[in-house]
C-alpha positions as CSV (number, residue, x, y, z in Angstrom):
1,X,35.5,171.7,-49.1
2,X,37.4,168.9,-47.3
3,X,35.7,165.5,-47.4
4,X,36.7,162.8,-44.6
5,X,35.7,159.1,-44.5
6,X,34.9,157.3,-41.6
7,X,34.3,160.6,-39.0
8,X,33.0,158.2,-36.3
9,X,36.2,156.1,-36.2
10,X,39.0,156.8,-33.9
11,X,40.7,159.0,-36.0
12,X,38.3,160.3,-37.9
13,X,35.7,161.7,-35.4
14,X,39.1,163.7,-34.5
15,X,40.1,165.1,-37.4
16,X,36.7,166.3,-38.3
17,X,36.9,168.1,-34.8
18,X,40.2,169.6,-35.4
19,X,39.0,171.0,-38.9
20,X,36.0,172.5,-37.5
21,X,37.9,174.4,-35.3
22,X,39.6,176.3,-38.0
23,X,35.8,177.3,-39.7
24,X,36.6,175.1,-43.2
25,X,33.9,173.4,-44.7
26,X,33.6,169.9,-44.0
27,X,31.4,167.0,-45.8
28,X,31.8,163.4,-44.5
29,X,30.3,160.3,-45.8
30,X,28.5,158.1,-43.3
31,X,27.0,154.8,-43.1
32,X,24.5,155.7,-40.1
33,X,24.6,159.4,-39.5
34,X,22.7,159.1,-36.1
35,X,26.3,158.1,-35.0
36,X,27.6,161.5,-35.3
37,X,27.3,163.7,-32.4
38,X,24.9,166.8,-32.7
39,X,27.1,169.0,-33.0
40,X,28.9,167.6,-35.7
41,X,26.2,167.1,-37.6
42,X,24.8,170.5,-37.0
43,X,27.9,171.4,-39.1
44,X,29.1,169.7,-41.7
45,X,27.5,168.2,-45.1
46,X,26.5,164.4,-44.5
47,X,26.5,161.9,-48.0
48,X,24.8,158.8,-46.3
49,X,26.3,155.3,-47.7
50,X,30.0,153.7,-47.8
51,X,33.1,154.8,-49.3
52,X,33.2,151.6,-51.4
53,X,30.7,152.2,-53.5
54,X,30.4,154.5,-56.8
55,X,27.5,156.6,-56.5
56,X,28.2,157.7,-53.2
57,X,32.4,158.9,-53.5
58,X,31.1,160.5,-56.7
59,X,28.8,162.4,-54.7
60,X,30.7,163.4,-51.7
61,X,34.2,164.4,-54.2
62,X,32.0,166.7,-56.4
63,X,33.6,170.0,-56.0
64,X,35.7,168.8,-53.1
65,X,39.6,170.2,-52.6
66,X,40.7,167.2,-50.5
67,X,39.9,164.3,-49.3
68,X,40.8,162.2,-45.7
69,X,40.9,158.6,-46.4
70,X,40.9,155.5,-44.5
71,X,39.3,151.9,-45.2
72,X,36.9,150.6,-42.1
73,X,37.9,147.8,-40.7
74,X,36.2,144.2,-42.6
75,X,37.2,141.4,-40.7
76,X,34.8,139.3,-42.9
77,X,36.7,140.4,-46.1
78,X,37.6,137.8,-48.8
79,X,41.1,139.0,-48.1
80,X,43.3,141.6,-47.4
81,X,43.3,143.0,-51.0
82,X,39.9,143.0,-51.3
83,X,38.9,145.0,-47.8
84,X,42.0,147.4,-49.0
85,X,42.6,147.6,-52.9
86,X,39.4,146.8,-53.6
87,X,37.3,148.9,-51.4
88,X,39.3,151.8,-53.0
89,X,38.8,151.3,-56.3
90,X,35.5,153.4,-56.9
91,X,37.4,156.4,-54.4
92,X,40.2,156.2,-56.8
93,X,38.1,157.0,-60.2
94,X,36.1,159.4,-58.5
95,X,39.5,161.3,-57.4
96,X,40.0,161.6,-61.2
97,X,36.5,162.1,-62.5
98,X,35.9,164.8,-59.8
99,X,39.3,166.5,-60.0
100,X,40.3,166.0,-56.2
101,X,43.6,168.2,-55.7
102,X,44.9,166.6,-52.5
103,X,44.4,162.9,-50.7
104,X,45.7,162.4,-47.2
105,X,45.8,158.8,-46.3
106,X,46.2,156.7,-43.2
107,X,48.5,153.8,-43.6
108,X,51.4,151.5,-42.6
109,X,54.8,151.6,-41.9
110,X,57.1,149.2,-43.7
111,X,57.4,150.0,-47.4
112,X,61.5,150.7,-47.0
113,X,61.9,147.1,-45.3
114,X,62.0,143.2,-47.3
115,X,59.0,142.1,-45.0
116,X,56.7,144.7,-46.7
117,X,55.7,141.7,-49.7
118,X,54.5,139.7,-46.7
119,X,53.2,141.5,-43.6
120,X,49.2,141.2,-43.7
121,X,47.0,144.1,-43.4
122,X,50.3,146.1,-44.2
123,X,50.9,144.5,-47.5
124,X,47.2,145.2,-48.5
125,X,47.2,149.2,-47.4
126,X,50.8,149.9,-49.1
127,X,49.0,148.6,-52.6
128,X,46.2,150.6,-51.7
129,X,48.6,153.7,-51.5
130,X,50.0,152.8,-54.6
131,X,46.3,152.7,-56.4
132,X,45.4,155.9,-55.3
133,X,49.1,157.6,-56.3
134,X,48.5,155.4,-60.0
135,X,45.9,158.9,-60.3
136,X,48.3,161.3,-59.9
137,X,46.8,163.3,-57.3
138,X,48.4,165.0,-54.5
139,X,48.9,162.4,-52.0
140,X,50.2,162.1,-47.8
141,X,50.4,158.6,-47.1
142,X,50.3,158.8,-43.0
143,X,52.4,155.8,-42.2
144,X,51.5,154.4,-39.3
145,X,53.2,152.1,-36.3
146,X,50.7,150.5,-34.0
147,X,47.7,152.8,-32.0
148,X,48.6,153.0,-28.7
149,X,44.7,153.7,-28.3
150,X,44.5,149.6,-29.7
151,X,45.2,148.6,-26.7
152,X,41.5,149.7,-25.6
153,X,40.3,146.8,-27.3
154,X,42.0,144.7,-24.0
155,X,40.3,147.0,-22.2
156,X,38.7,144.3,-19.8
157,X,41.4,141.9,-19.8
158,X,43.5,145.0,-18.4
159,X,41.2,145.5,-15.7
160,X,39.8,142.5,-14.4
161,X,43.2,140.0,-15.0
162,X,46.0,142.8,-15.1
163,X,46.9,141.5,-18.4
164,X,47.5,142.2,-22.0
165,X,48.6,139.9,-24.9
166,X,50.4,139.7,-27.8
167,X,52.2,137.4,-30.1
168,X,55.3,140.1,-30.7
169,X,58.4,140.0,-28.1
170,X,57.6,142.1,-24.8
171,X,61.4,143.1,-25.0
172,X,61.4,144.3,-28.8
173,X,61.5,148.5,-28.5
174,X,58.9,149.7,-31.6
175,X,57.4,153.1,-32.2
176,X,53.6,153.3,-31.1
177,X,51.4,156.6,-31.3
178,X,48.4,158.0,-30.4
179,X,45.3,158.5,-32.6
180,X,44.9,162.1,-31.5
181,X,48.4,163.2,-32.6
182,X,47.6,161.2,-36.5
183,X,44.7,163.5,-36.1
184,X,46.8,166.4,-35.6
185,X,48.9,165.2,-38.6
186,X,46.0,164.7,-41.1
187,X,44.0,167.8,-40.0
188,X,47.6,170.3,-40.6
189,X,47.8,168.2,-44.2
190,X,44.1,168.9,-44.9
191,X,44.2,172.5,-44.3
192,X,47.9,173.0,-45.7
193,X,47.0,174.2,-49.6
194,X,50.9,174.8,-50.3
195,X,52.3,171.2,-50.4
196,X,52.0,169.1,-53.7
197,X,53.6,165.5,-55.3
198,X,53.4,162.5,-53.6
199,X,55.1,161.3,-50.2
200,X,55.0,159.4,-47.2
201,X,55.3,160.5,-43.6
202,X,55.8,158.3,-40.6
203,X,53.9,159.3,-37.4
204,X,56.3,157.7,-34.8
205,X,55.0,158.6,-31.5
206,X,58.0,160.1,-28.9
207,X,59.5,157.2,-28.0
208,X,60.6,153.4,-29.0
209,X,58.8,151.5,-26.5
210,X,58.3,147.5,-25.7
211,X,55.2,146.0,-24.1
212,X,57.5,145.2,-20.9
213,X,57.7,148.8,-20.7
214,X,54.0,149.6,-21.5
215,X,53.1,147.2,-19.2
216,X,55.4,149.2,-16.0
217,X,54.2,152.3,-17.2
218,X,50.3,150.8,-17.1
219,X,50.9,149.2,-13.6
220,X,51.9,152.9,-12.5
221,X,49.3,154.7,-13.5
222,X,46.7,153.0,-12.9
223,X,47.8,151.7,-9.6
224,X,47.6,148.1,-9.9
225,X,50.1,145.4,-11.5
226,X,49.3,144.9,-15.0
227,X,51.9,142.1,-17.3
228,X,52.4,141.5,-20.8
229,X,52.2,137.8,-22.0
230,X,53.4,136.9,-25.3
231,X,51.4,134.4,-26.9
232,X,51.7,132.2,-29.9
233,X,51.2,133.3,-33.4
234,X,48.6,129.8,-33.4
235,X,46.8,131.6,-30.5
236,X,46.8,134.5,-31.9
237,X,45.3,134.2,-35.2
238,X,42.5,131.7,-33.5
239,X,41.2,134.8,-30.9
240,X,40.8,136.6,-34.5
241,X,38.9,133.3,-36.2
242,X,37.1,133.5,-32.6
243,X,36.0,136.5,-33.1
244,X,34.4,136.4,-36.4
245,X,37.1,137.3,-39.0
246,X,37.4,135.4,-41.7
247,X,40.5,133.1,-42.2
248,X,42.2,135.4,-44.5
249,X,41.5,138.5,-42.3
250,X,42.9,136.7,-39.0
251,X,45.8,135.3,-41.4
252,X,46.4,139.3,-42.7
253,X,46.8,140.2,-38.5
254,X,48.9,137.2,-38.0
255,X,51.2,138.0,-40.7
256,X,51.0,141.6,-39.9
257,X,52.4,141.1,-36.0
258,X,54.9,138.5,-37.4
259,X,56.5,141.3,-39.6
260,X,56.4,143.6,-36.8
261,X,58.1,141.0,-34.6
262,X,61.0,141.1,-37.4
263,X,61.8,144.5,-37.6
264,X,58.7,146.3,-40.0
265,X,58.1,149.0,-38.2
266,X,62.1,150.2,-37.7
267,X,62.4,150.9,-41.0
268,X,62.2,154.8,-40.8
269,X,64.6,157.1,-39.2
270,X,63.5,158.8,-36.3
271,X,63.5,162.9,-36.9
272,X,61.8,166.1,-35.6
273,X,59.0,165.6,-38.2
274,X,58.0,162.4,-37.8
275,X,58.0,162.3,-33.7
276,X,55.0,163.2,-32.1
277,X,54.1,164.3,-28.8
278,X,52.0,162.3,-26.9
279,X,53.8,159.4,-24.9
280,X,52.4,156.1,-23.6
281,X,52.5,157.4,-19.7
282,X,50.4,160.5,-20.5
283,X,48.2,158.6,-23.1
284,X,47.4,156.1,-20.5
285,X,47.0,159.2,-18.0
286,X,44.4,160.7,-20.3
287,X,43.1,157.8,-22.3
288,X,43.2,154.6,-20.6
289,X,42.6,155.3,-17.2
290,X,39.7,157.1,-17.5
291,X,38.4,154.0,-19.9
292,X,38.7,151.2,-17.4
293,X,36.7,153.6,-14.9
């Protein structure tokens, strides 16, 4: 039995596919099951109710081999420790009390660099990783660049202005990957009984690439001229107050993209493991494009 959290997310929904295609048995813990397709739910175990709270891990990890965890997104959060270390804490007692074997988690690149202390969201999911290994499972942290697949959320700017924003350098080369190959990754973790300990693993994406060069690759494929803009850090963290996140929250991205400006995410070599197929131009190809239709 393989539990995963959050299997309508972006990367969840996707590994729950890719272990159904190899017959296991899959349980998932949902806030609103209606959001699961049909044929998901035709197929796996539901537990209704959020991964923060006591009675419901308990109940999903009972008798479970491994577990797929990732904390939603809460940009009303109190602060970064609380949407990460905190929402974890009833997971992590419920690894011990239910004798979980094997965690595979999704989070951040940076631990090996000095801006890891004080990089946001980062900051908050490295402390998280080190909660759950305090329990002495077996535990794949999946560290993580930025999604190529975030830039969806500029899906209309893209479109209708030809533009895309951020506060980091367009010139500054940093690894960026696709939510279907950290998929891959998790699923091949999940379904591998043979590894044991406790390590990271970088999911790097094939290339280094800067928004300058996601922005010509963009303007290619989709036929139209699309620019990057770098914007403020000021800017930047006021869309996210904009937008409903709580000062802390829009502080934790702020800090996060300022740490990225600096160098957070070139802190891991590059290697055969860690690089991963999909590139920007044939993510776009199959992704984007076929969004902004």
């Amino acid at each position: 039995m393989i539990v995963v959290t959050t299997p309508t997310g972006n990367i969840g929904h996707q590994v729950v596919e890719n272990l159904l295609e190899h017959g296991v048995s899959v349980r998932v813990i949902v806030r609103d099951p209606s959001r699961l397709p049909d044929i998901v739910q035709n197929k796996v175990e539901v537990v209704q109710g959020s991964h923060a709270d006591a009675d419901t891990v308990n109940r999903a990890f009972k008798g479970a081999e491994a577990v797929f965890w990732v904390v939603p997104a809460n940009a009303k959060a109190e602060s970064v420790m609380a949407a990460y270390v905190d929402f974890s804490r009833p997971a992590v007692e419920a690894l011990k009390a239910n004798d979980v074997k094997r965690v595979v988690g999704i989070t951040a690149l940076g631990r090996t660099t000095p801006l890891a202390g004080n990089a946001g969201y980062v900051t908050g999911s490295l402390a998280m990783d080190d909660l759950i290994a305090s329990t002495g499972v077996d535990f794949r942290a999946l560290t993580m660049p930025s999604f190529m697949d975030n830039l969806l959320m500029q899906a209309a700017s893209i479109k209708n202005q030809g533009l895309f924003f951020s506060p980091i350098s367009g010139d500054l080369k940093l690894p960026s990957c696709a939510t279907r190959d950290i998929a891959a990754a998790a699923a091949r973790l999940l379904l591998d009984v043979n590894w044991s300990g406790q390590q990271e693993l970088a999911v790097l994406g094939p290339e280094n690439i800067s928004f300058n060069d996601m922005a010509e690759i963009m303007s290619d494929v989709l036929g139209s001229p699309v620019q990057f803009k770098q914007i403020p850090f000021e800017a930047y963290k006021a869309r996210f107050v904009q937008f409903g996140f709580s000062e802390p929250m829009a502080q934790g991205m702020t800090d996060m993209a300022d740490a990225k400006n600096h160098g957070l995410d070139l802190g891991v070599e590059r290697d055969s493991e860690n690089t991963t197929p999909s590139s920007f131009r044939q993510w776009c190809q199959d992704v984007l494009r076929p969004a902004l239709l």
